[in-house]
C-alpha positions, 0 to 999 in steps of 0.5 A, spaced: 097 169 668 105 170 666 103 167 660 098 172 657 102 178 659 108 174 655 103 174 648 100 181 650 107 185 650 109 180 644 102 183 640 105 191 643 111 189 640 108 187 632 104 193 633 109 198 634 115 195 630 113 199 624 114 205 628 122 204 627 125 205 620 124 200 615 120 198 609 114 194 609 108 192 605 102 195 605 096 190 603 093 192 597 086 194 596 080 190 595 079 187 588 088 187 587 092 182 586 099 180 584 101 175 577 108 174 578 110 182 577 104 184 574 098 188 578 092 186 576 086 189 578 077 188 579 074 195 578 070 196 584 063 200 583 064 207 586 071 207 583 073 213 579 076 211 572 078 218 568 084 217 562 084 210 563 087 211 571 082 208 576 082 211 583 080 207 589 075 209 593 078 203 599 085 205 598 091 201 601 092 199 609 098 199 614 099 198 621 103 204 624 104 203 631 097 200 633 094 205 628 091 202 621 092 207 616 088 207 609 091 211 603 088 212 596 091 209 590 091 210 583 093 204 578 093 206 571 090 200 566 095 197 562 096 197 554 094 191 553 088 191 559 083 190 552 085 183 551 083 181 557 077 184 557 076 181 551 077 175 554 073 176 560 067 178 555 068 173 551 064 167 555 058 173 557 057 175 549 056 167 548 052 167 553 047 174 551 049 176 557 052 182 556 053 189 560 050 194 556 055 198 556 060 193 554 056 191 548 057 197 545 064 196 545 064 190 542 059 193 537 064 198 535 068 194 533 062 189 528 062 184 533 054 183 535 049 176 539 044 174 534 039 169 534 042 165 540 049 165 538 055 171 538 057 174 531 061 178 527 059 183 520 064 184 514 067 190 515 067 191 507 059 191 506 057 199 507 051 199 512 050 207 514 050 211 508 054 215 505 057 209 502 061 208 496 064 203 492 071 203 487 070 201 481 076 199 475 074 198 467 078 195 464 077 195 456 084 192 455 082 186 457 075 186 454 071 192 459 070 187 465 068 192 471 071 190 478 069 193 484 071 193 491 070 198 497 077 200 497 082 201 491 087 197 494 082 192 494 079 192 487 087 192 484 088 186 487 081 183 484 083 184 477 086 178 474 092 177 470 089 176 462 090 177 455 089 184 451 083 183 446 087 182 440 091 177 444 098 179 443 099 181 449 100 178 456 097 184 463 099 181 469 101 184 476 095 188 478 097 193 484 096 199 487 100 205 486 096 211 489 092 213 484 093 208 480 092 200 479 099 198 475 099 193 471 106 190 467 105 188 459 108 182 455 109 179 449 105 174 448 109 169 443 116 171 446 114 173 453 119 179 453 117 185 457 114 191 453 112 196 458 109 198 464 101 200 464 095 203 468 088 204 471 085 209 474 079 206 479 074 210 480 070 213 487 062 211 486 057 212 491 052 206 492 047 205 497 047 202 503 047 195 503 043 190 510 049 188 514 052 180 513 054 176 519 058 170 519 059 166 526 064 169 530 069 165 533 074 166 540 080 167 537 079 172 531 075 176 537 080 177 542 085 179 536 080 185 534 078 187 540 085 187 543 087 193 539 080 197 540 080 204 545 078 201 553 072 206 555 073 209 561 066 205 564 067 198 561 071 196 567 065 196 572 062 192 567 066 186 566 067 181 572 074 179 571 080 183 573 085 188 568 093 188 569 095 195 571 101 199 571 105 199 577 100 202 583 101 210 585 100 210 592 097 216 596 096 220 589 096 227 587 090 230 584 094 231 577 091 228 571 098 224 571 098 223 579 104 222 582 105 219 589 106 222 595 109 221 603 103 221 608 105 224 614 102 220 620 101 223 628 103 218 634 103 223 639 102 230 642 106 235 640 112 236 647 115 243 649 122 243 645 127 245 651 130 252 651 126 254 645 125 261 644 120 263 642 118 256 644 117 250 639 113 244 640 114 237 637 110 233 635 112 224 634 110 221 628 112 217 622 112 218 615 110 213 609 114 214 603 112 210 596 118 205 594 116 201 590 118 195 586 117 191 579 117 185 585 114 189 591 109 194 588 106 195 595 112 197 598 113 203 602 119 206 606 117 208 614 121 212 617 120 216 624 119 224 623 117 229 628 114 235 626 116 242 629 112 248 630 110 254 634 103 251 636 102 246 643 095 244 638 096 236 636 094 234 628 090 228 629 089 225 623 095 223 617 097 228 612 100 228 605 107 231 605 108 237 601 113 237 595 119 241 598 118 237 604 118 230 601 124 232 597 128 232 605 124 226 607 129 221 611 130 215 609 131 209 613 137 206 609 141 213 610 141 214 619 140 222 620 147 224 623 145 226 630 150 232 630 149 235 625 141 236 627 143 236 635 150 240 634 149 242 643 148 235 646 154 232 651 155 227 646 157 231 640 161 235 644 169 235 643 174 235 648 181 237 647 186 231 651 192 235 649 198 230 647 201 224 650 209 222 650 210 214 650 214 211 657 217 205 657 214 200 662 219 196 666 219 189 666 220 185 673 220 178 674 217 174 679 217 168 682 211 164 683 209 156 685 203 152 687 203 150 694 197 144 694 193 145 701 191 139 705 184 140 704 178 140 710 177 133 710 183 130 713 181 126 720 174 122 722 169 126 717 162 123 717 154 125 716 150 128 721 146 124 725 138 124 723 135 131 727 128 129 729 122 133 732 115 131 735 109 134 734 103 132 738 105 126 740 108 124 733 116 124 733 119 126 725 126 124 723 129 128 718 136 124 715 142 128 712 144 121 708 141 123 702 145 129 702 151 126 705 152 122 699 150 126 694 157 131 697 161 125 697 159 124 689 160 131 687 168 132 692 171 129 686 169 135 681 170 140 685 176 138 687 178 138 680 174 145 678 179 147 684 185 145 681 184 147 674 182 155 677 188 155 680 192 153 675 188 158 670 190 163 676 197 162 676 197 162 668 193 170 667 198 172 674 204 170 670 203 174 664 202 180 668 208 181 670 
């Protein structure tokens, strides 16, 4: 039974240590964890996702004084969350199993599952009118017609070559807005002559069917990765994002900022020799204090709240803006003066002042007398006390305890010894 009492008061105590100032962990919502220093994330169903931020719904726990206490999050994707849902949508796309809403955002980007296999369209051909085509005709080298979806592009498509009458050597093809400039030399001495130029022109064509190659792992994550993250994709992958540091107990704000959570532990108290009368009520504040190594981190301090009213708040509440700039911290103690200023202890005296007085030195005379003991003479052990009882007599024999004092007279006659010298010593610098 002295056990158990024993494990009862050690799980009061694990229970109401966080009463007291310090910091502690909060554990994390459902679906978070931690990667060295990075948060990730696995978006639940009734979360709410809005300008890439994620509000939980379950939020993060604590254990104040026997009380669990739940506060909401909210985690900000980070900016390279898109590269990981494109490797968490990779394996899906290959298989065709892709969430509807997560095959639009691959759509977007040309990506697409076709005939069993996942594939990727040139960006270059038009599917969707209007389309338009650059075209470049070049009668200095014969009237041949480039085209190309983009005048950088058929610039480049043009190829060095010789003027019709092949005396001169065009090469160096390149756009330089709104021309494709090209340099010109002397074919039998190679000698710089000029500078020339086209002018490509903007054509509209008509849309063309769309032409897929096989698209493979590595060219997808490149191109997905830089693709904007809906809101609602997160839901649809089955794999975790990184977030940026968790934003505990937020504020409404599309930009949250975190806020203390005030948590009740008692009824309200009449504050003595409070006019009007004032009643405290024991509690402990949270306070987000997070770090890039422990971003679960809060600061728990105890906090009493003074009012003039004996009604008791029952559940936790966020600490407004101007009081949470006051809150205390359990790294910097309150000053007990300061807030109890006519308290005993608080209190100065005035001792006056001391002038010093010699002390007079006496000398003494002192020695050790040994005494003769107690056991000089015939000493010897009991004899055995016997009793009877209904007939049966029972002898209780002191030998063992006899012999058991003859074995220890050494050391206490040796403890003696010593006590007296250290007597006699402490005795000698007193005087």
């Amino acid at each position: 039974m002295d056990h158990r009492s024993k494990l009862v008061a050690l799980a009061l105590w694990a229970c109401c240590c966080l009463s007291h100032a310090g910091y502690a962990q909060l554990t994390p919502p459902a679906g978070a964890t931690l990667s060295g220093s990075t948060v990730m994330y696995r978006a639940a169903a009734n979360d709410v996702i809005a300008g890439g931020i994620a509000r939980t719904a379950a939020g993060a726990s604590l254990n104040v004084g026997g009380r669990a206490v739940v506060m909401p999050v909210a985690m900000r994707y980070a900016s390279n969350a898109a590269l990981f849902a494109a490797r968490g949508a990779w394996p899906l796309l290959a298989l065709g199993v892709l969430a509807p809403i997560a095959m639009d955002w691959v759509r977007g980007q040309g990506f697409d599952f076709i005939d069993g296999q996942p594939v990727s369209a040139d960006p270059s051909i038009c599917t969707v009118a209007p389309c338009y085509e650059w075209q470049v005709n070049t009668p200095s080298q014969g009237g041949a017609l480039y085209k190309a979806s983009t005048p950088e592009g058929v610039c480049s498509s043009i190829p060095d070559g010789k003027s019709p009458d092949g005396s001169l050597y065009l090469r160096a093809f390149r756009y330089l807005s709104p021309y494709c400039r090209f340099d010109q030399y002397r074919v039998d001495t190679g000698a710089f002559l000029a500078t020339g130029s086209v002018t490509p022109n903007k054509v509209s064509i008509a849309p063309k069917p769309a032409q897929y190659v096989s698209a493979v792992q590595s060219d997808f994550e490149t191109k997905m990765a830089a693709a904007p993250l809906p809101d609602a994709l997160p839901k649809a992958l089955p794999v975790p994002l990184p977030v940026q540091q968790p934003i505990v107990n937020p504020d409404a704000a599309p930009s949250p900022l975190p806020q203390p959570l005030w948590v009740p532990q008692g009824d309200p108290q009449p504050v003595p020799m409070s006019d009007p009368q004032q009643y405290k009520q024991p509690g402990t504040r949270i306070t987000p204090s997070p770090s890039p190594s422990s971003p679960w981190q809060v600061d728990v301090v105890p906090d009493d709240k003074i009012s003039n009213s004996p009604t008791p708040i029952r559940d936790p509440q966020a600490v407004p803006p101007a009081e949470a700039a006051s809150a205390p911290k359990s790294d910097k103690p309150s000053d007990l003066c300061t807030e109890h200023p006519d308290i005993l202890a608080c209190q100065k005296i005035n001792l006056g002042s001391l002038d010093p007085v010699p002390l007079p030195n006496e000398n003494k005379q002192m020695a050790i007398t040994p005494d003769s003991g107690w056991t000089i003479g015939s000493a010897s052990c009991p004899a055995p006390r016997t009793v009877t009882i209904r007939g049966f007599t029972l002898t209780m024999p002191f030998t063992m305890i006899c012999d058991f004092a003859l074995a220890i007279k050494p050391l206490l006659i040796g403890f003696a010894w010593l006590s007296a010298a250290l007597a006699f010593m402490g005795l000698s610098k007193k005087d």
